[in-house]
C-alpha atoms as one frame of an Amber mdcrd trajectory, in Angstrom:
protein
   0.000   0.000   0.000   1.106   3.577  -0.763  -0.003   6.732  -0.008  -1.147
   7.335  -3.386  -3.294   4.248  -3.350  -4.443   4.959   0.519  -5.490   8.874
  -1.282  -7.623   6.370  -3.953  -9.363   4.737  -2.234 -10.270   7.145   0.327
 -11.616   9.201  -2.750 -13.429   6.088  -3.923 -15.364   5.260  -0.575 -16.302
   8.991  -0.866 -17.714   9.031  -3.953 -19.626   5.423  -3.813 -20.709   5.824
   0.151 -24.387   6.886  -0.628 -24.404   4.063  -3.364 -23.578   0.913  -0.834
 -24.704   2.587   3.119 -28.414   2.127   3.740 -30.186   4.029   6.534 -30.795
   1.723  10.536 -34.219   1.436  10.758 -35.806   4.213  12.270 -33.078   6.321
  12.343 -33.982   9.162  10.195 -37.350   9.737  11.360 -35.721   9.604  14.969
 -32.949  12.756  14.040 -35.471  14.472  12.022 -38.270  14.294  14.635 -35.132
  15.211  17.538 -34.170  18.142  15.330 -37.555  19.089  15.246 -37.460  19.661
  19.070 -34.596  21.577  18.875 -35.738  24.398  16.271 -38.480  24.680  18.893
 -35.398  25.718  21.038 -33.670  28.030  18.778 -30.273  27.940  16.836 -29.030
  26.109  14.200 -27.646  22.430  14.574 -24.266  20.449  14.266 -23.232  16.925
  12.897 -20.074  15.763  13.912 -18.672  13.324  11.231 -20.952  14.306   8.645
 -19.227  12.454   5.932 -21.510  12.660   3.001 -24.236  14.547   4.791 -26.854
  11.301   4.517 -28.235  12.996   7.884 -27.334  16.348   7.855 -29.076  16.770
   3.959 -32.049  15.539   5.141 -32.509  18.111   8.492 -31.561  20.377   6.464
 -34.556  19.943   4.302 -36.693  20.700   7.471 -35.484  23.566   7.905 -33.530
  25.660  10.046 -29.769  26.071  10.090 -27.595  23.439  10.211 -23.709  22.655
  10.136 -21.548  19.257   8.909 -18.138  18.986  10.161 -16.045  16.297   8.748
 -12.019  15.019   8.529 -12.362  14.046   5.005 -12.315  16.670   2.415 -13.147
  14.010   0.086 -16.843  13.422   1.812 -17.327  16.633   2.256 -16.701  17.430
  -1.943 -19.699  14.948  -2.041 -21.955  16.786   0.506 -21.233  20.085  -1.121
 -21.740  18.655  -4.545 -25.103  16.978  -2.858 -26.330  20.479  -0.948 -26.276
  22.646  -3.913 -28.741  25.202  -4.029 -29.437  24.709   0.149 -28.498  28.084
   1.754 -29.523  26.449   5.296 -26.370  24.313   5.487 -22.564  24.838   6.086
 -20.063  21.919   5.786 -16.682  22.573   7.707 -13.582  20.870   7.631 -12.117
  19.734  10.841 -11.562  17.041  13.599 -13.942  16.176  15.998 -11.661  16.001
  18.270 -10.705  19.771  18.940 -12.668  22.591  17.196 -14.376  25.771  17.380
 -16.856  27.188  15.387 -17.892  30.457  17.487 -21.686  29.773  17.754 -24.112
  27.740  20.194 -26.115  24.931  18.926 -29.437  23.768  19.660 -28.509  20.478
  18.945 -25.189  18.417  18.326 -25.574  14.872  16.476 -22.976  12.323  16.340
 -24.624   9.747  14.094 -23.512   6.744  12.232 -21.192   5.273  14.402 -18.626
   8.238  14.323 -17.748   8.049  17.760 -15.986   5.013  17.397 -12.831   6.730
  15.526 -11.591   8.009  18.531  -9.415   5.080  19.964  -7.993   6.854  23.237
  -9.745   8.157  26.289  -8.085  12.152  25.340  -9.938  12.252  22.004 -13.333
  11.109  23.040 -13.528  13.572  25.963 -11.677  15.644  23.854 -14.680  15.338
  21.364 -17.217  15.329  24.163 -16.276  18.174  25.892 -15.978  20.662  22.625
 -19.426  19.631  21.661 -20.782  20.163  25.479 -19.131  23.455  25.005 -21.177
  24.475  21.803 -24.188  23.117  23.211 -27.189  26.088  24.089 -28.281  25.467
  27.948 -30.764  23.033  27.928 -29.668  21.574  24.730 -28.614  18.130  24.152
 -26.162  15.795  22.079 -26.935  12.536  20.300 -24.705  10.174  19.969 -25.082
   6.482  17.835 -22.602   4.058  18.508 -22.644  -0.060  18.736 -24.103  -2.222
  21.237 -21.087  -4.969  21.312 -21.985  -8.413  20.060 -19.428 -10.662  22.042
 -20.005 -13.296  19.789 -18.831 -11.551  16.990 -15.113 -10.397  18.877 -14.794
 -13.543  20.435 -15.059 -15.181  16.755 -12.369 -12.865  15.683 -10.105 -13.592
  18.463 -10.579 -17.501  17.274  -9.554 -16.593  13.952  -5.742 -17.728  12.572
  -5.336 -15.822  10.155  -6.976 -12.558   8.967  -8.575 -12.852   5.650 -11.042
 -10.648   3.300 -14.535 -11.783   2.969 -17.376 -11.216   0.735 -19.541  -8.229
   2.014 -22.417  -8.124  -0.599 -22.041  -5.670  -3.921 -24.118  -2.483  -4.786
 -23.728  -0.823  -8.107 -21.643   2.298  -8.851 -24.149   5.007  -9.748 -20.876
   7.030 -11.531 -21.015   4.346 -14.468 -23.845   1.549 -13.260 -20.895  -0.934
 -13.019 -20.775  -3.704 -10.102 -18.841  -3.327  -7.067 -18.155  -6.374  -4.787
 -16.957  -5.323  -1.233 -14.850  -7.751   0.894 -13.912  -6.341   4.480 -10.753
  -8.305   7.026 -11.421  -7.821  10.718  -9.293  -8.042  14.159  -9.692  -7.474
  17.561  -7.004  -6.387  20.099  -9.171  -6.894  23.657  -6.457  -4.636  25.525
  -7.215  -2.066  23.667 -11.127  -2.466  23.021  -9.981  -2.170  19.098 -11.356
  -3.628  16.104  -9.377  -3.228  12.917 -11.136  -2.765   9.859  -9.960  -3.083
   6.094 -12.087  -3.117   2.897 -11.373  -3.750  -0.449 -13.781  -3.261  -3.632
 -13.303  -4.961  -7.079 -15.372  -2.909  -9.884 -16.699  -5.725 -12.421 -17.435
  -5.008 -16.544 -20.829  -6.732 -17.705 -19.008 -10.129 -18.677 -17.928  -9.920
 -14.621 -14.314  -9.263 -15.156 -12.825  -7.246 -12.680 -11.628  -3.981 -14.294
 -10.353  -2.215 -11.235  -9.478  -2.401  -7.369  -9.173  -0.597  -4.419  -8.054
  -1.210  -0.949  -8.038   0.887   2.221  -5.425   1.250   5.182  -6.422  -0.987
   8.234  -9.067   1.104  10.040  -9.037   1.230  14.031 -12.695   1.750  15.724
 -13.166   1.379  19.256 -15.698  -1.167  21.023 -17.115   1.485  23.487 -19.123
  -0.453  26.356 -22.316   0.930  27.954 -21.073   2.018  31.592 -17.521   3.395
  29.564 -19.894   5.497  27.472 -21.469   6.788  30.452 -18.510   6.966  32.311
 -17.428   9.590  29.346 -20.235  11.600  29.132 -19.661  12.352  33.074 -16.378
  12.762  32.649 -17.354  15.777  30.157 -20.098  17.315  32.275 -22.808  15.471
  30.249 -25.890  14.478  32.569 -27.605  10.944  30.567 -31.529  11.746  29.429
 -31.688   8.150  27.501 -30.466   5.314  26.312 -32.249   3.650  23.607 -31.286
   0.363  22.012 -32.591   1.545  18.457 -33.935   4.206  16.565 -37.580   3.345
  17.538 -36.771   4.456  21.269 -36.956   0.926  22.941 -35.186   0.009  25.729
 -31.125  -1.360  25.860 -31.751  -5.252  25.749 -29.255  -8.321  25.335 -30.210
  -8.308  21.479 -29.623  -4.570  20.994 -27.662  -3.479  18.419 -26.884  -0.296
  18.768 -26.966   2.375  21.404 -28.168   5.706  21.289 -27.545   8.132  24.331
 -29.384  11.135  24.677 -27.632  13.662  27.009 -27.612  17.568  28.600 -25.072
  19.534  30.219 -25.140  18.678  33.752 -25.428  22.197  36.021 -21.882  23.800
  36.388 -19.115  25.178  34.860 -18.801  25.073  30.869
C-alpha cells in the first residue's frame, strides 16, 4: 500500500458511500423528529462526522440552520456537490476532536457510528467536551454508537489468520458498473480495538474485474455501555436516555446499537 493508493481509495469510498450505506431502521425519522425539538429551542444544529451529509441533507430539508463537520475533504466534496442550491447548510472541515466554530447549537448529532474513531480516552472527551461546550443550555447531544456483540469479537479472536470476505455488492451510480466489497477484521481486547480493512473490485458486464481498491487498516473502538457513560460524566454530560434503536426501545441483550441522549449537567462550561 502507498499513499497514493491509501489517497484512492479514500476518494473512492467517498464518492460510492451513498451508493452501498443504507439508513438503521428508524433512524432518520428519529434525528429528524429530535431536530424538530430543537428548532423549537432556537439555533441552528451540528453533525459531527458528517461524511456525506446522509443525515445532515435531510434536516436540512426541514429547515432551520444546520452545520456538517467532517475530517475528510473528500466526503465533504460529495456533501457540497449533494447540498447545492441549500443556503440552510454549512459543511466545515475539521476534527472532531478539537474545534471551534464560534456559535451555540441547539442540537449536536454524532450519528452513524462516528464516535468510534476516537481510539484513546483524550480524544473522546476531547470530542465530548468541545461539543458540550457548543451546546445552548438546555440543549442536548446525540450520539449512535454499537451495542457490542461478544459473539462476533470472540469469533475474531478464534480466527488464525486474517482474511477478506465477501460483504455483498451495490452498483456504482458514476457508471452503473458492479462493485463487490470484501472487508478483514481483528480485535485487540487490551485495547477495546477492532481493525477494519475493505477492499472493492469494480466488475465489466461479462464480470471481469476492471479495477481495485483497498483501504489502510481502520481502528474503531468497542465502546461499552457504563464506559460510554462513564465519558459523558467525565465531560459534564448528565444521561436523558439510552435507547437500544432508533424506535426508542429500551437497551436489551439483542440490541444493536446504542443511542444516548444527554444535557449539560449544572456547572461550569
Amino acid at each position: 500500500m502507498t499513499q497514493a493508493s491509501d489517497e484512492r481509495a479514500a476518494l473512492f469510498y467517498a464518492e460510492t458511500y451513498d451508493d452501498s450505506m443504507s439508513d438503521w431502521p428508524g433512524e432518520i425519522d428519529f434525528y429528524r423528529e429530535t431536530a424538530a425539538q430543537a428548532r423549537q429551542v432556537g439555533g441552528p444544529i451540528l453533525e459531527l462526522g458528517c461524511g456525506t451529509g446522509r443525515v445532515a441533507i435531510r434536516i436540512a430539508r426541514d429547515g432551520g440552520s444546520v452545520v456538517g463537520l467532517d475530517l475528510s475533504p473528500h466526503m465533504l466534496e460529495v456533501a457540497r456537490r449533494k447540498g447545492i442550491g441549500m443556503d440552510n447548510v454549512r459543511w466545515v472541515e475539521g476534527n472532531m476532536r478539537s474545534f471551534e466554530l464560534g456559535e451555540p447549537f441547539a442540537l449536536v448529532l454524532i450519528p452513524g457510528h462516528a464516535f468510534q474513531h476516537l481510539n484513546t480516552v483524550d480524544d473522546q472527551l476531547g470530542c465530548l467536551t468541545c461539543a458540550r461546550r457548543h451546546l445552548m443550555p438546555a440543549a442536548h447531544l446525540v450520539v449512535h454508537v454499537d451495542h457490542q456483540d461478544m459473539t462476533w469479537l470472540a469469533g475474531l479472536l478464534a480466527q488464525k489468520t486474517v482474511e477478506f470476505e465477501p460483504r455483498g455488492h451495490f452498483t456504482r451510480s458514476l457508471n452503473g458498473r458492479e462493485i463487490r466489497s470484501y472487508r478483514a477484521w481483528s480485535y485487540e481486547p487490551s485495547t477495546q480495538t477492532a481493525f477494519s480493512q475493505a477492499r472493492w473490485e469494480e466488475v465489466d458486464a461479462e464480470g471481469r474485474v476492471v479495477d481495485t481498491w483497498q483501504t489502510p487498516r481502520v481502528a474503531l473502538h468497542c465502546v461499552f455501555r457504563f464506559e460510554m457513560e462513564h465519558l459523558l460524566a467525565r465531560a459534564g454530560f448528565e444521561v436523558q436516555a439510552l435507547y437500544g434503536d432508533f424506535y426508542r426501545h429500551p437497551l436489551a441483550d439483542d440490541s444493536t446499537g446504542m443511542i444516548w441522549v444527554a444535557r449539560s449537567a449544572a456547572g461550569p462550561r
